[in-house]
VEXLUMTOR-934805 format. One line per 3 residues: their letters; for each residue x, y negated, z of C-alpha. Coordinates in steps of 0.2 Angstrom, whole numbers, plus 5000, padded with zeros to 4 digits. Layout:
N
A = X:Y:Z  ...
REM end
This chain:
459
XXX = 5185:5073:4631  5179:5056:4636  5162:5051:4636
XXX = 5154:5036:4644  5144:5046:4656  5162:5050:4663
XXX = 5167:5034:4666  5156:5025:4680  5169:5013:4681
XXX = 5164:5001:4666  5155:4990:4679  5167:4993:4693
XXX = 5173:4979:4703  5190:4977:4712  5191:4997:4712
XXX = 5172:5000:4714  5159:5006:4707  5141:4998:4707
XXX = 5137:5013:4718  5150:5013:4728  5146:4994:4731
XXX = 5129:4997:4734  5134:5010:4748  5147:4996:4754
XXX = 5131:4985:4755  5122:4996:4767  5135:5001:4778
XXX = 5138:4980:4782  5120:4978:4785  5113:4977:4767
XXX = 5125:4963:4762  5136:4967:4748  5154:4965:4752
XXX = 5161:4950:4743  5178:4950:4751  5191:4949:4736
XXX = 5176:4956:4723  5181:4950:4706  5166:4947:4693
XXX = 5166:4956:4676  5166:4942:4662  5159:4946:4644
XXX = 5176:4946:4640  5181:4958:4650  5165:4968:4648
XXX = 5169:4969:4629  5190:4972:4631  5183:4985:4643
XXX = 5171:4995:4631  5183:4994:4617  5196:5004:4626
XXX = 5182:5015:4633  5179:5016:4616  5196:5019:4609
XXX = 5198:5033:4624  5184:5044:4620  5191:5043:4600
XXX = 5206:5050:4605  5199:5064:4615  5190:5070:4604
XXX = 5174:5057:4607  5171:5057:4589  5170:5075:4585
XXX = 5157:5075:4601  5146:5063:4592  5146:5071:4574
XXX = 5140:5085:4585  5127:5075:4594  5121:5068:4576
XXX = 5121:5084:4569  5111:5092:4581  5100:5078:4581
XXX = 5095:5080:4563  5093:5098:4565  5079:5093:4579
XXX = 5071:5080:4566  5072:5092:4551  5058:5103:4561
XXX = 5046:5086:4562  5030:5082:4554  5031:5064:4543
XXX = 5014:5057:4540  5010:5041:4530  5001:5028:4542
XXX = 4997:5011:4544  5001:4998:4557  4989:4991:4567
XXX = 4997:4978:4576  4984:4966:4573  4993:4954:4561
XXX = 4981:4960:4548  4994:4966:4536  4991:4984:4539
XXX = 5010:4989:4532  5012:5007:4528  5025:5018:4542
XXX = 5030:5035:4543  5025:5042:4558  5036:5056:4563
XXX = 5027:5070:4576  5034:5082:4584  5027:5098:4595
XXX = 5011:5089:4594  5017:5069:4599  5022:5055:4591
XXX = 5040:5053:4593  5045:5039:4579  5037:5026:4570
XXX = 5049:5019:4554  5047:5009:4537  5040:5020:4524
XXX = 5049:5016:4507  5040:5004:4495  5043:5003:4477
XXX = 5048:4985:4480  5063:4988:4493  5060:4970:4501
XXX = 5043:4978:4507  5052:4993:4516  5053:4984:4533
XXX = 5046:4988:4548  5045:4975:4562  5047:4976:4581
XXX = 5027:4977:4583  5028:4992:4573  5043:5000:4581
XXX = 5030:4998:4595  5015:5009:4590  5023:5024:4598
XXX = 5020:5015:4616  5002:5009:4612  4998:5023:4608
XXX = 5003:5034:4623  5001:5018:4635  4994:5023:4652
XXX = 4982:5007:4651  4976:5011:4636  4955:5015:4635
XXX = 4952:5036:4632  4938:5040:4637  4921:5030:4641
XXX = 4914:5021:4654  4897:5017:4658  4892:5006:4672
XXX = 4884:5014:4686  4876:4998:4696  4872:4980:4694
XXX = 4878:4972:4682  4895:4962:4688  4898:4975:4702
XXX = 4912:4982:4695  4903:5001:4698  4909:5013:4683
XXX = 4907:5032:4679  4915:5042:4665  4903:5050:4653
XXX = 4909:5061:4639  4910:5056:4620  4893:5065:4615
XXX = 4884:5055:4628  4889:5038:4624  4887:5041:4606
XXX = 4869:5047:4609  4864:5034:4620  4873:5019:4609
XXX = 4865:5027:4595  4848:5029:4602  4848:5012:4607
XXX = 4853:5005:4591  4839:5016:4583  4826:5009:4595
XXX = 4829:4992:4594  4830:4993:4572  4812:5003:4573
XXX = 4802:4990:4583  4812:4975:4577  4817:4979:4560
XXX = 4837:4982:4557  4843:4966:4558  4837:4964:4576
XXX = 4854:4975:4581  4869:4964:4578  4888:4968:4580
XXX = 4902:4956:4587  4916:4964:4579  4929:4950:4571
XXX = 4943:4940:4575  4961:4942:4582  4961:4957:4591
XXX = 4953:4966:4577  4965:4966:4562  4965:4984:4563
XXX = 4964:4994:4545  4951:5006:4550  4941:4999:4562
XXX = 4941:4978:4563  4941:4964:4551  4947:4970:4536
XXX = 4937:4975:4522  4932:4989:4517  4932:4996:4537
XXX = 4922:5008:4545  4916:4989:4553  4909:4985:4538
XXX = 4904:5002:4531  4893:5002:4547  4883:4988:4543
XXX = 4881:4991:4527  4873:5009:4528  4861:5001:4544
XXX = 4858:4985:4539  4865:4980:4554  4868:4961:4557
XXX = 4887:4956:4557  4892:4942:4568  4910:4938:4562
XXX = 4915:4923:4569  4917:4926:4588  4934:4919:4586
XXX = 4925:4899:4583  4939:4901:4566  4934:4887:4550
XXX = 4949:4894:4543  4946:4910:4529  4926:4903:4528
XXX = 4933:4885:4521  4947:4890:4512  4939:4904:4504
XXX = 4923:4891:4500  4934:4876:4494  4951:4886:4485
XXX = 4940:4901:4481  4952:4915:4487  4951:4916:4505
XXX = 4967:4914:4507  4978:4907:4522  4988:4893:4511
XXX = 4982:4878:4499  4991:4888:4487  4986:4907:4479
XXX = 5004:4913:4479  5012:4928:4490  5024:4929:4502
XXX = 5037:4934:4489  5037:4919:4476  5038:4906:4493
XXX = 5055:4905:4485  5047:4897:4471  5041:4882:4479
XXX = 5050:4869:4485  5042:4862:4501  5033:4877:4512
XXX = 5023:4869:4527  5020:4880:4540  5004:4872:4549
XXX = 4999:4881:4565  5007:4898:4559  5020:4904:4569
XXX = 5024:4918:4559  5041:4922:4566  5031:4929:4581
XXX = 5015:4932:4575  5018:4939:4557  5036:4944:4559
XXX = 5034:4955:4542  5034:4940:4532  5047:4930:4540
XXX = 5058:4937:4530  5051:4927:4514  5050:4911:4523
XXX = 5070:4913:4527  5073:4919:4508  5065:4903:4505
XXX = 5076:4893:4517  5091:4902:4507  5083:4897:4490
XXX = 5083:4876:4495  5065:4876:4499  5063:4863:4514
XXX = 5054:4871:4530  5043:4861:4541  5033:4867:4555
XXX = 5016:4858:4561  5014:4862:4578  5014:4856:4598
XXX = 5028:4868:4602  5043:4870:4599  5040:4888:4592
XXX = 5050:4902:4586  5048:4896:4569  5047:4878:4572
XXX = 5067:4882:4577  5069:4890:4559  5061:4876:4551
XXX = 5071:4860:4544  5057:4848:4554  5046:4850:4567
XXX = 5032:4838:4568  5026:4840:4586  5007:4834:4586
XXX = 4996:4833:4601  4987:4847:4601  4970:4844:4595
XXX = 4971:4831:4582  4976:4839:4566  4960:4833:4558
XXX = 4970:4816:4561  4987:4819:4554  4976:4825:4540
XXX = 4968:4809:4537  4983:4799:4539  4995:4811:4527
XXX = 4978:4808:4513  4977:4789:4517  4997:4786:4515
XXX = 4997:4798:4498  4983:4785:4492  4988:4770:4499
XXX = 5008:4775:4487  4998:4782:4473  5005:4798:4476
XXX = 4989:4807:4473  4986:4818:4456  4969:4809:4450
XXX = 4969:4820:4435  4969:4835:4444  4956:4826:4458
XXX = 4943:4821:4446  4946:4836:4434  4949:4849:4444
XXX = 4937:4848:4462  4920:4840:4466  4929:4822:4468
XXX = 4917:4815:4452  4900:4825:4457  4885:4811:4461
XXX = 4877:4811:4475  4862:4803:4482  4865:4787:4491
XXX = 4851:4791:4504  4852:4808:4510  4871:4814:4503
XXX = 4860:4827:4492  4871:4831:4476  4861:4824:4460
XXX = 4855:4837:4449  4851:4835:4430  4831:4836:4437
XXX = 4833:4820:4446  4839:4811:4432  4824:4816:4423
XXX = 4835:4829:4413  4830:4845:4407  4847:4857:4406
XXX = 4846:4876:4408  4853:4879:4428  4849:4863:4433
XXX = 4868:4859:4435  4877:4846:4448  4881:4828:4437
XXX = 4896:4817:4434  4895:4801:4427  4906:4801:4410
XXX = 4916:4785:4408  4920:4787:4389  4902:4791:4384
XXX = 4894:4780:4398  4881:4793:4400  4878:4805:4415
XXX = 4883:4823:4412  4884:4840:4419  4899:4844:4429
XXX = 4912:4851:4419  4907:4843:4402  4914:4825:4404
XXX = 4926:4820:4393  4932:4806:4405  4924:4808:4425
XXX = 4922:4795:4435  4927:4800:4452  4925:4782:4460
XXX = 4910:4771:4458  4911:4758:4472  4894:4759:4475
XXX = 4886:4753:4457  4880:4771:4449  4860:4770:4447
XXX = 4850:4779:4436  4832:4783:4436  4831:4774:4451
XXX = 4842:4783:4460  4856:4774:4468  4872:4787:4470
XXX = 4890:4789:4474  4904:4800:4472  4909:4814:4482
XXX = 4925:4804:4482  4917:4789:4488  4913:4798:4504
XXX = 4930:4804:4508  4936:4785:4507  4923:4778:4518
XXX = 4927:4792:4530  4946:4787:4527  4944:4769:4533
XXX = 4936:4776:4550  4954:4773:4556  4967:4763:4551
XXX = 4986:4772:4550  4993:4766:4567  4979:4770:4576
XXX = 4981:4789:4567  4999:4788:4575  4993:4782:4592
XXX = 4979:4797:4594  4993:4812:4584  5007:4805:4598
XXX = 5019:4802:4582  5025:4787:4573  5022:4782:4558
XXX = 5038:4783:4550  5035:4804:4554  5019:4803:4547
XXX = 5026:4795:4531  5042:4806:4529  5028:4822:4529
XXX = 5016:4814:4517  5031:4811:4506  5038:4828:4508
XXX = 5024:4837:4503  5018:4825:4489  5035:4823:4480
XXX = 5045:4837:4483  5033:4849:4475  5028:4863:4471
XXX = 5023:4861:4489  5014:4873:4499  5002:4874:4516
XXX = 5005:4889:4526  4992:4890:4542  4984:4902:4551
XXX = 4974:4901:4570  4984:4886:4576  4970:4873:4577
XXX = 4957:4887:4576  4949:4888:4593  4946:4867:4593
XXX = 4927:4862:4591  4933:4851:4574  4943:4867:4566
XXX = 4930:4870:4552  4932:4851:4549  4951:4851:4550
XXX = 4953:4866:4540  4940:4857:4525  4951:4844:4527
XXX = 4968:4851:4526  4962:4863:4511  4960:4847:4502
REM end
């Protein structure tokens, strides 16, 4: 029988093996010899194996696996499966059988789905096994033993930190009230299922049941708070569709998400997407993992995607590419607001009286002002000339073009470090070759202008 334990000389070279060279080496001194010594090509390395291959076939390698497989199974037959979920910080949480044996985690794998294109597991899942029984990984607590900043620690046990913690946390809540104790818990880092961001965790459940303050945004992210506010669905595109349907669009920008490295469990719906003819574009600095999947890359200076923004809105209005239908219909574009102070204008300060007291529009086939929502014909640009009352307004639209004209288009390309003709081939792309849709994520999220950007690019 052949096996490739039994044949060290896979790697030989000129008649040696890597140990005997090594062994060579030390004899001259360290030096490895290099007299007549041949290098192994892939080639060879490949030509080599096969016939390794072929060998260990003949004599009888084959049967020797079978055995090998079959006494494997017979070990994993004896295992315990439990139904888990990954942590892996991507905040997807996908389910994985976790296969234990005497006691230890020997195995994570995909746990079947009823839709097979879920039953995947990535290569940060394959990983849980190491995390878990990693020698850096925090067991047991600490509590500093000097100054703070001399770097002086003593273990404690578990029922002495969680007194002391708790005790604490009850002291401060009685002579302050319960909000006084607040709790830094959110952002990436903490996607975990059971104990970070994602709702309902024992995070949450915590604060609820003390009344505890939650401070949530330790990551300086505008993202979920402005999508959320301005799409209504907290969600990380401009568009309320899953992963699986992305092969329903037909332009998928990927903004800031690099989700063949950070969310590898859905790449496999972006490349589906690829597959179907949906065009791929990647918005980002670097020249990523995905941004090498994608079909354009638009390589931004870092910083100024609040810019690119402006100048994609500006060259869809400047061609009329815009849906003013869907703008004054569907979003606050026609909502008044007061010319002085920005304030929205309210039925009250038209010397209305209407039950909630709602937001106005001005309506241009009744020439009347009315509450949002009830127009027959909304005005979302006024130019300046709405008063009433006397109370000069404008449009919430009227504020996004003045801020628009801040910069003018070439000046946008100068301070994004790309040209105008890219900026114009984006806009175009995402305008007309719809349904288009915005993937993002952390990208542009530690920059002081995120919230902004984010606002922006949700529009």
């Amino acid at each position: 029988m052949v096996s490739f334990a039994q044949t060290p000389r896979i790697f030989a070279v000129k008649g040696h093996t890597r140990r005997e060279e090594m062994a060579m080496g030390k004899q001259n001194g360290g030096a490895a010899p290099t007299t007549g010594v041949r290098t192994l090509s892939r080639r060879g390395f490949l030509k080599t194996t096969a016939a390794v291959t072929a060998a260990g076939v003949t004599a009888g390698g084959l049967a020797s696996m079978g055995a090998v497989g079959a006494a494997k199974a017979a070990e994993e037959a004896e295992d315990q499966v439990f139904l888990g979920a990954c942590r892996s910080n991507c905040h997807c949480g996908c389910p994985i059988d976790v296969r234990v044996r005497d006691g230890k985690i020997v195995r994570t794998s995909a746990h079947p789905m009823p839709d097979a294109r879920f039953s995947r597991i990535c290569s940060k899942g394959l990983t849980n096994l190491y995390r878990t029984y990693s020698e850096q990984r925090v067991q047991y607590p600490m509590k500093r033993a000097g100054e703070r900043g001399g770097d002086k620690w003593e273990r404690i046990s578990w029922d002495q930190a969680i007194e002391e913690i708790a005790g604490k946390i009850k002291q401060v809540q009685a002579e302050s009230g319960p909000t006084a104790f607040a709790m830094m818990f959110d952002g990436s880092g903490n996607y975990g299922i059971a104990s970070g961001t994602n709702s309902p965790s024992y995070s949450y459940r915590f604060l609820n049941a003390t009344g505890a303050t939650g401070i949530i945004e330790d990551v300086d992210r505008g993202m979920i708070p402005m999508y959320g506010h301005l799409m209504c669905n907290g969600a990380y595109s401009n568009a309320d569709v899953w992963y699986e349907d992305w092969d329903k669009a037909k332009t998928l920008i990927l903004w800031g998400s690099n989700d063949f490295q950070s969310t590898i469990q859905i790449s496999q719906f972006i490349l589906n997407a690829q597959e179907a003819g949906v065009k791929l574009v990647c918005i980002d600095p670097q020249f990523s993992l995905t941004a090498a999947k994608c079909d354009m890359h638009v390589p931004l200076r870092p910083g100024s995607d609040g810019l690119l923004v402006m100048g994609m809105m500006k060259t869809m209005l400047d061609n009329g590419w815009e849906n003013a239908e869907y703008i004054k219909r569907k979003t606050t574009a026609a909502w008044l607001m007061r010319a002085d102070d920005l304030r929205f204008v309210h039925a009250s300060d038209l010397g209305q009286t209407i039950e909630g007291d709602p937001c106005m529009v001005f309506d241009e086939a009744t020439q009347t002002f009315v509450p949002a929502g009830t127009a027959v014909e909304p005005r979302h640009i006024s130019d300046g000339t709405l008063e009433a009352n006397g109370l000069k307004m404008r449009t919430s639209f009227d504020i996004i073009l003045e801020d628009l004209n801040e910069y003018t288009l070439e000046e946008i390309a100068e301070m994004t470090n790309l040209p105008q003709e890219t900026i114009y081939e984006l806009t175009d792309i995402y305008a007309n070759n719809g349904p288009a849709i915005i993937q993002t994520r952390f990208g542009f999220n530690h920059y002081g202008n995120a919230t902004y950007t984010y606002t922006a690019q949700a529009m």
